[in-house]
KETOR-735547 format. One line per field, with one value per residue (C-alpha): residue in three letters; x, y, z; residue number from 1. Coordinates in steps of 0.25 Angstrom, whole numbers. Example, Ala and Ser with C-alpha at 12.3 -4.5 7.8 and 13.67 -1.06 7.14 Angstrom:
BEGIN
rest (ALA; SER)
east (49; 55)
north (-18; -4)
up (31; 29)
nr (1; 2)
END
This chain:
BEGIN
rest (UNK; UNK; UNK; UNK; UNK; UNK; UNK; UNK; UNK; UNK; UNK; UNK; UNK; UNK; UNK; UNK; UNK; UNK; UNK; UNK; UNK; UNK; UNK; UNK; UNK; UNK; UNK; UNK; UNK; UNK; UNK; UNK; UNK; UNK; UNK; UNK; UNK; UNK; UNK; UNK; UNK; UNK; UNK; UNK; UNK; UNK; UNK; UNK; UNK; UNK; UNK; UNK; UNK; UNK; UNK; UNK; UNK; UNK; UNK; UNK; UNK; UNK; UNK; UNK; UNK; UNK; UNK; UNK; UNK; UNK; UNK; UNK; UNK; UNK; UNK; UNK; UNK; UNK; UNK; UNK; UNK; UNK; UNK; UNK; UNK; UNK; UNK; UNK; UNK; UNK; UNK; UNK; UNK; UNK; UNK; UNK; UNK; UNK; UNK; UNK; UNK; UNK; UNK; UNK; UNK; UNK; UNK; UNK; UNK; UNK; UNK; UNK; UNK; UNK; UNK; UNK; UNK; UNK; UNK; UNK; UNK; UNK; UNK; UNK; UNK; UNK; UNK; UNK; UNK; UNK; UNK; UNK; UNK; UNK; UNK; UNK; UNK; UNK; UNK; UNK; UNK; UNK; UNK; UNK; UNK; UNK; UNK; UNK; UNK; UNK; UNK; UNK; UNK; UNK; UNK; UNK; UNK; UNK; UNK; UNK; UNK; UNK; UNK; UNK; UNK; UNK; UNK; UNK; UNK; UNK; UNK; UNK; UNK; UNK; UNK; UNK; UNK; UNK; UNK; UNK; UNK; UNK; UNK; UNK; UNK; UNK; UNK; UNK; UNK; UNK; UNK; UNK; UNK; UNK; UNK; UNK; UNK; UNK; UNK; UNK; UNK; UNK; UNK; UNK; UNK; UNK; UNK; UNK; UNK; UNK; UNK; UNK; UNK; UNK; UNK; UNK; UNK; UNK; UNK; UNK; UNK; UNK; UNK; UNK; UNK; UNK; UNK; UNK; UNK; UNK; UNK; UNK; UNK; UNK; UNK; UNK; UNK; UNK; UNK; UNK; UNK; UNK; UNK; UNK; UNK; UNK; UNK; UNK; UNK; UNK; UNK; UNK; UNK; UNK; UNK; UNK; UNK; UNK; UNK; UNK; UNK; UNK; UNK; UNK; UNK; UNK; UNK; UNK; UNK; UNK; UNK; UNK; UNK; UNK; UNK; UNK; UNK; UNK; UNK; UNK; UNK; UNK; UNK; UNK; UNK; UNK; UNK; UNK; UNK; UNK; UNK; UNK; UNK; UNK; UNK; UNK; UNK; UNK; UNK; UNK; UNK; UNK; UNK; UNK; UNK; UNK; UNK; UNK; UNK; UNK; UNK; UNK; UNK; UNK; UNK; UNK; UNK; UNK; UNK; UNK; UNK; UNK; UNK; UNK; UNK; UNK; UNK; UNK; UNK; UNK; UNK; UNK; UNK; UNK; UNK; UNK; UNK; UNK; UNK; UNK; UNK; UNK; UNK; UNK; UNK; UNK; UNK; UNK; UNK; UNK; UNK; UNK; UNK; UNK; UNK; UNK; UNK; UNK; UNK; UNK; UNK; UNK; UNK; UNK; UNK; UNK; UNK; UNK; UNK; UNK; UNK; UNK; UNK; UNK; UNK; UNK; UNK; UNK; UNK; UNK; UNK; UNK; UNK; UNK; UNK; UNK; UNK; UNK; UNK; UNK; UNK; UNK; UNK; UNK; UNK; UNK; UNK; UNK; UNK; UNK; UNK; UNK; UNK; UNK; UNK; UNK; UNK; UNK; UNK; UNK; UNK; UNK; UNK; UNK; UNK; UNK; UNK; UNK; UNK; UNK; UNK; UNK)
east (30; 25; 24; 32; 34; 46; 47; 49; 39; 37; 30; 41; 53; 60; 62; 78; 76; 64; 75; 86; 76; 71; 71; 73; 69; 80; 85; 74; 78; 91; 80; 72; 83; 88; 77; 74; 87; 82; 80; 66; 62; 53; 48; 49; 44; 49; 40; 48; 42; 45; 38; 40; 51; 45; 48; 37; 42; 37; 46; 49; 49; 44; 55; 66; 60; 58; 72; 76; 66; 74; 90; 85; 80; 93; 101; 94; 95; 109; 103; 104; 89; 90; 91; 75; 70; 61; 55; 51; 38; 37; 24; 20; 9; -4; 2; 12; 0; -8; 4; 6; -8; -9; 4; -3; -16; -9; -14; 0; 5; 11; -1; -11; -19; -10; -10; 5; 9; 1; 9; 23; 16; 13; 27; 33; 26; 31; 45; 45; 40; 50; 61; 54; 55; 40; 30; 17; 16; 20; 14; 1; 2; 7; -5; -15; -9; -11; -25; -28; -22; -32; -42; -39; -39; -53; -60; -57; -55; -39; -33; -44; -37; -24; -11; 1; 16; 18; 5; 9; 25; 19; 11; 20; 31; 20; 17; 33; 33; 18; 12; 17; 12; 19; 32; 42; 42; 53; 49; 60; 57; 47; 41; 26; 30; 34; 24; 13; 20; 20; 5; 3; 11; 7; -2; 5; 18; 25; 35; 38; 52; 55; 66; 65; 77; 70; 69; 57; 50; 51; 47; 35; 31; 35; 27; 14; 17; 22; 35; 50; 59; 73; 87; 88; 101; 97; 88; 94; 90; 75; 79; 83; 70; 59; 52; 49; 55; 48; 59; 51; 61; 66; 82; 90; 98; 95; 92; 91; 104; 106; 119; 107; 97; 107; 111; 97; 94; 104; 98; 85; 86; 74; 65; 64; 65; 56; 62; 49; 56; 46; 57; 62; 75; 74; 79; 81; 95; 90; 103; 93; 84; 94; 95; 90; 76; 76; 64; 65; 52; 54; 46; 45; 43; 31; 27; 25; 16; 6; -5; -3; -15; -23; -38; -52; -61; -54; -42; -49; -57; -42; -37; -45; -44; -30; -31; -44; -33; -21; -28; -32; -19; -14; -23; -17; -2; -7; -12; -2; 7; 2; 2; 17; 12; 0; 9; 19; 7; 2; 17; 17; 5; 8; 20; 14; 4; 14; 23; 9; 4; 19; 20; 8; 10; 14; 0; -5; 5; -8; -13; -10; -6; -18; -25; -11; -16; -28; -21; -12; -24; -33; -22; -20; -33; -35; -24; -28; -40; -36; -26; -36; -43; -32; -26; -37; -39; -23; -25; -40; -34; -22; -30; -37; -23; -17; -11; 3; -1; -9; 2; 13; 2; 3; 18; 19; 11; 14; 30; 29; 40; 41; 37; 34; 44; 37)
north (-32; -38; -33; -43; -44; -51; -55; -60; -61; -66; -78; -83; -76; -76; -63; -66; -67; -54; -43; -48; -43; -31; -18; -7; 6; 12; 3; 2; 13; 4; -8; -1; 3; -9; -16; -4; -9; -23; -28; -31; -23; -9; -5; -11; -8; -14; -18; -22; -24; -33; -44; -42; -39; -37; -32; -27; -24; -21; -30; -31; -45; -56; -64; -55; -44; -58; -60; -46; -45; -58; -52; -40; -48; -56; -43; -35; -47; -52; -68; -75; -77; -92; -87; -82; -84; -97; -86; -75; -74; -67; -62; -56; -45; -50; -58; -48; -38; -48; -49; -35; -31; -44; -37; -23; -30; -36; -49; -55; -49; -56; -51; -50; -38; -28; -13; -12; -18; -7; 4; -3; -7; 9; 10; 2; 10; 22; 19; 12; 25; 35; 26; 27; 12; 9; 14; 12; -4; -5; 8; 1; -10; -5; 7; -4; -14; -2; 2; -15; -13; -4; -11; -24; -18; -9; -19; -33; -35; -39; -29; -29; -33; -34; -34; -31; -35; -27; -32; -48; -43; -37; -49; -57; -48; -47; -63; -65; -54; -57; -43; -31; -22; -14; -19; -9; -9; -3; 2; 1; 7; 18; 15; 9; -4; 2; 13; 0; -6; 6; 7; -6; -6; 7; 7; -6; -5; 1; 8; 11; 14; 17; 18; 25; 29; 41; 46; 55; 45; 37; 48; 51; 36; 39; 50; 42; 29; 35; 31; 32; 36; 27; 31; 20; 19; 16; 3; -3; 4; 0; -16; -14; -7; -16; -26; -27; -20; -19; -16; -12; -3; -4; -4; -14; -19; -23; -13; -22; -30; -43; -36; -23; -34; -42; -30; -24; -40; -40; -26; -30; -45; -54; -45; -51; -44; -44; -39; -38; -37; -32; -28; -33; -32; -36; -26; -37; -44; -60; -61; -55; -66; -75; -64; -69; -62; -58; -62; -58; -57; -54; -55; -69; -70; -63; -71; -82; -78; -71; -79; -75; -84; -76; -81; -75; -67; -54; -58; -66; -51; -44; -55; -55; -40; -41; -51; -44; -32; -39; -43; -29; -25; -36; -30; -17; -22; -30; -17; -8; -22; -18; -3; -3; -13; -1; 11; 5; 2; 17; 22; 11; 17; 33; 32; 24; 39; 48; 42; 41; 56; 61; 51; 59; 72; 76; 74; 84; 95; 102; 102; 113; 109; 109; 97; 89; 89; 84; 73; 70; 69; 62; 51; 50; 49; 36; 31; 31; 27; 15; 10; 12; 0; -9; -3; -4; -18; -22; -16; -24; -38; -35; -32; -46; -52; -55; -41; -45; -55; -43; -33; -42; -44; -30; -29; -37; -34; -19; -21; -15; -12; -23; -14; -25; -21; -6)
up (9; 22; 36; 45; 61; 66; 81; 95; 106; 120; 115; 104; 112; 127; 134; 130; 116; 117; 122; 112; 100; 108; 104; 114; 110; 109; 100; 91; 79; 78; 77; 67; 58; 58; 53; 43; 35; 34; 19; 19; 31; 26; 40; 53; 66; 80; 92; 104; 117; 129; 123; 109; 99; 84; 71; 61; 46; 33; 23; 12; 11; 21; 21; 20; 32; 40; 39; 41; 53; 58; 57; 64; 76; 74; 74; 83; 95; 90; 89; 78; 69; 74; 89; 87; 74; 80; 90; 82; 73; 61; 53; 40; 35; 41; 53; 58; 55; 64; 74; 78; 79; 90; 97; 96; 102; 114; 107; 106; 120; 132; 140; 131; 128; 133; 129; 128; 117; 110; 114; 109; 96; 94; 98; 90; 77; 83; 85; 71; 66; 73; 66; 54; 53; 49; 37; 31; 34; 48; 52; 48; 54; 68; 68; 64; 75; 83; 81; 82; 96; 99; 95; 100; 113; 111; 103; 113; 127; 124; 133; 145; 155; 151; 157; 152; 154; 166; 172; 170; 175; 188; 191; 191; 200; 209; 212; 213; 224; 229; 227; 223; 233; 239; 232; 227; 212; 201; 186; 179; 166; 166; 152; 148; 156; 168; 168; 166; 178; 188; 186; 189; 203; 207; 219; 223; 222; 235; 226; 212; 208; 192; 185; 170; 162; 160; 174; 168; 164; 176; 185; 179; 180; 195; 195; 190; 201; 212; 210; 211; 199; 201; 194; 182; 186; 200; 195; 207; 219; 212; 212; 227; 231; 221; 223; 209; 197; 182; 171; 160; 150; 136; 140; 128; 141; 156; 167; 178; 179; 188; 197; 199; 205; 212; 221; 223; 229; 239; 244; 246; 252; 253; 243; 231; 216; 203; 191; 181; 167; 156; 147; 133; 133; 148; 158; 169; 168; 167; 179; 188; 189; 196; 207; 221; 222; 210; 201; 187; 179; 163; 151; 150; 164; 163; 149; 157; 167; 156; 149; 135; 131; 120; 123; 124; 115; 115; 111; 99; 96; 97; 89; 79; 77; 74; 63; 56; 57; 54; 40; 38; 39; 29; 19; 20; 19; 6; -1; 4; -4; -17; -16; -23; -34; -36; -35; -46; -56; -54; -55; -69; -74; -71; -78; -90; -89; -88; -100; -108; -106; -109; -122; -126; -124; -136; -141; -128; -133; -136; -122; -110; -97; -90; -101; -99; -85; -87; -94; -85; -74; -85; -87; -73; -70; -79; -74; -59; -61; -71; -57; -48; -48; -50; -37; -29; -33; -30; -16; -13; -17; -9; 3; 0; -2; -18; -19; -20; -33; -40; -36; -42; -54; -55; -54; -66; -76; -75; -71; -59; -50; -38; -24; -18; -6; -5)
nr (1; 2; 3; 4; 5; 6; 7; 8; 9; 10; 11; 12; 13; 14; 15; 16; 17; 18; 19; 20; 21; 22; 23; 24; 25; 26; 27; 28; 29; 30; 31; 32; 33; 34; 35; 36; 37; 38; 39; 40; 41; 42; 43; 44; 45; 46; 47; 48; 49; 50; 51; 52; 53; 54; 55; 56; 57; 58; 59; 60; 61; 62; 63; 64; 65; 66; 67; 68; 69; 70; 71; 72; 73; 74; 75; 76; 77; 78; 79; 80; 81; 82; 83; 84; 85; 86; 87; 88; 89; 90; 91; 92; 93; 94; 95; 96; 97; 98; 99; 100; 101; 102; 103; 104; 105; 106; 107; 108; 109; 110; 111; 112; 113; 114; 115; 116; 117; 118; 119; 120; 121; 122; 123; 124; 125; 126; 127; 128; 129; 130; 131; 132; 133; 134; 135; 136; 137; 138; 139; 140; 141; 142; 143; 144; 145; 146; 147; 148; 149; 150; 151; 152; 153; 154; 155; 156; 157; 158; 159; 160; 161; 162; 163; 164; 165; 166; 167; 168; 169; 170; 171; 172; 173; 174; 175; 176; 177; 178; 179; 180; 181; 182; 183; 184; 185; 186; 187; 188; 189; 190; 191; 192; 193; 194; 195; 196; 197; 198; 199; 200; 201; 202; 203; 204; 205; 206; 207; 208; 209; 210; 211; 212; 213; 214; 215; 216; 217; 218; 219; 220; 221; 222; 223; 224; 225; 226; 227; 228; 229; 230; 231; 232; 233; 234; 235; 236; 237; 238; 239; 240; 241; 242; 243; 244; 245; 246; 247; 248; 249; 250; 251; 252; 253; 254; 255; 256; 257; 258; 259; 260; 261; 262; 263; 264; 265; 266; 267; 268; 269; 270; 271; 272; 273; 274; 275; 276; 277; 278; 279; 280; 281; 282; 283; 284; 285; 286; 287; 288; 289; 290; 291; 292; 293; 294; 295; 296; 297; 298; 299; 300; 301; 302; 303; 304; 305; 306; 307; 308; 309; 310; 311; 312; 313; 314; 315; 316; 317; 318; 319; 320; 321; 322; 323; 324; 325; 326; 327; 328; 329; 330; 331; 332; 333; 334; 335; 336; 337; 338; 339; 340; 341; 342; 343; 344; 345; 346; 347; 348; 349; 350; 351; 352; 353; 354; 355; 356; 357; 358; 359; 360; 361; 362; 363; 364; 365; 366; 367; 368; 369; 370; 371; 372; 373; 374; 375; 376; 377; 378; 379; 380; 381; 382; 383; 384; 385; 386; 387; 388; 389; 390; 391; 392; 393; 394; 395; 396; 397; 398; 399; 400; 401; 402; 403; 404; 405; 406; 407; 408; 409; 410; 411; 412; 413; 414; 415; 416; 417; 418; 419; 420; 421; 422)
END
């Protein structure tokens, strides 16, 4: 049994190979599924964001749930392994423990010390949980990831000052069209993003225009900005007015095509265009970049102009949280390990009881029911407390690493059934 994390980023993989793998959410119950009838997979849960695509899983085996995490990337993007194998990374028990308590921390972001990778890691258990994709193992390891977070963040100084996606994105819009005062600006995508990003440029911006699926919910971020709710299907009256347009949504397909752009140009000659694409899969056709005027800033676009250096004394304290946390975490998985080796030696011994007391109890035809449960208790009772110790002591040297050599120990001098895989 090991907890494995399999996976793409935006430091080992480019923004075309990022929204193969990702996973909108509306397909994410087919995702889970899918990775629920692996072999070796027991639970699996899928964190997909625009700089990231990973699978956690509690397996079976190492090997084989590395392998099964492997062909669903490979099936899932329609590459072969070869075509990314080189750029993902995988990692076991107290390194993938290690791993997503750094994500959860804004430790291993592009912009390092953000707040929003929290909410999609708490996301990402929760959807996992409506599909019903995720247990005991990984509900741990996501609530404790969670709760390191939380800590990280109260603890240090990690996030003080911290920007975010959005924040690097408009920067760099605003040095390719000078300022961004007084420019007209279109939200398209009404969700955490494009909220972030109405905030930002309200007050400054000299208009706001969105456009939401969900007309509702672009109204009532209208509402909060002073802005104008657009038709979705009307996208292209926005490209014509904007000086700079944010897509930010979680469509598996483009929303802004390169024919849309090209006409909106030729109706506002002379005034250039920044399309700001902080979505994975991208909702910017790449044909749009080689319209005149037209400057198309994506994801890696915006990784280049972020410093994702990890330096200074607080990001050593949040650092060293998430190891000190990630061994504790590693502890736990080792006793929970053994917990099947200890359940079969009690199930061994109650049965060797029971066939005892009823071998016997032809010698206690004499007693009435109440003493033949006394006996029963009584024998019980001896028999708990004779596997107390022992299971106490398996589950402390696990914690202390070793349990897996006294469990199979166990297993063999008793003939215990192998549940290794539980």
């Amino acid at each position: 049994m090991s907890v494995l994390v399999f996976g793409l980023n935006y430091k080992t993989a480019p923004i075309g190979l990022l929204e193969r793998v990702a996973v909108p959410p509306e397909h994410l119950p087919k995702a889970l599924a899918s990775l629920a009838d692996r072999e070796h997979v027991l639970e699996a849960v899928v964190l997909s964001t625009c700089n990231r695509v990973e699978v956690y899983a509690h397996v079976a085996r190492y090997h084989g749930g590395v392998a099964d995490l492997r062909d669903f990337f490979a099936e899932w993007a329609g590459l072969a392994p070869e075509d990314f194998t080189d750029l993902a990374y995988d990692y076991f028990d107290e390194r993938a423990a290690e791993h997503l308590f750094a994500v959860a921390s804004g430790l291993d972001s592009m912009v390092v010390g953000e707040r929003q990778i929290h909410l999609q890691v708490k996301q990402a258990l929760a959807d996992a949980e409506a599909e019903a994709s995720c247990g005991r193992v990984l509900q741990a390891l996501f609530r404790q990831a969670l709760r390191v977070g939380k800590r990280a963040r109260a603890e240090t100084g990690i996030s003080d000052g911290a920007a975010s996606m959005v924040d690097v994105g408009l920067d760099a819009a605003a040095k390719v069209l000078a300022d961004l005062r007084g420019r007209n600006v279109l939200l398209v995508g009404a969700g955490k993003m494009g909220g972030m990003a109405a905030s930002r440029v309200h007050g400054e911006a000299g208009r706001i225009m969105i456009a939401n699926r969900s007309a509702e919910k672009g109204g009532r971020l209208a509402v909060r900005v002073d802005g104008d709710v657009l038709d979705f299907g009307d996208i292209g009256s926005g490209l014509r007015d904007a000086d700079l347009v944010l897509c930010s949504t979680g469509s598996s397909i483009p929303v802004v095509s390169q024919d849309a752009v090209a006409e909106a140009m030729k109706q506002r000659p002379g005034r250039p265009l920044v399309l700001l694409d902080i979505a994975v899969p991208r909702d910017v056709e790449p044909g749009c970049s080689y319209v005149p005027g037209v400057t198309v800033l994506d994801i890696d676009a915006v990784r280049a102009l972020t410093d994702t250096g990890r330096t200074g004394e607080e990001v050593a304290k949040a650092q060293a949280l998430v190891e000190s946390e990630a061994r504790r975490f590693a502890g736990w998985t080792r006793s929970v390990r053994v917990e099947p080796t200890i359940a079969a030696l009690r199930e061994r011994a109650e049965r060797v009881r029971a066939a005892e007391v009823e071998r016997l109890s032809g010698r206690l035809g004499g007693l009435d029911e109440r003493q033949r449960d006394a006996v029963d208790a009584l024998t019980r009772g001896i028999l708990n407390t004779f596997l107390h110790e022992p299971s106490v002591r398996l589950k402390a040297v696990a914690d202390a690493r070793g349990g897996d050599f006294y469990a199979a120990a166990l297993g063999e001098l008793f003939d215990l059934p192998d549940r290794s895989a539980e």
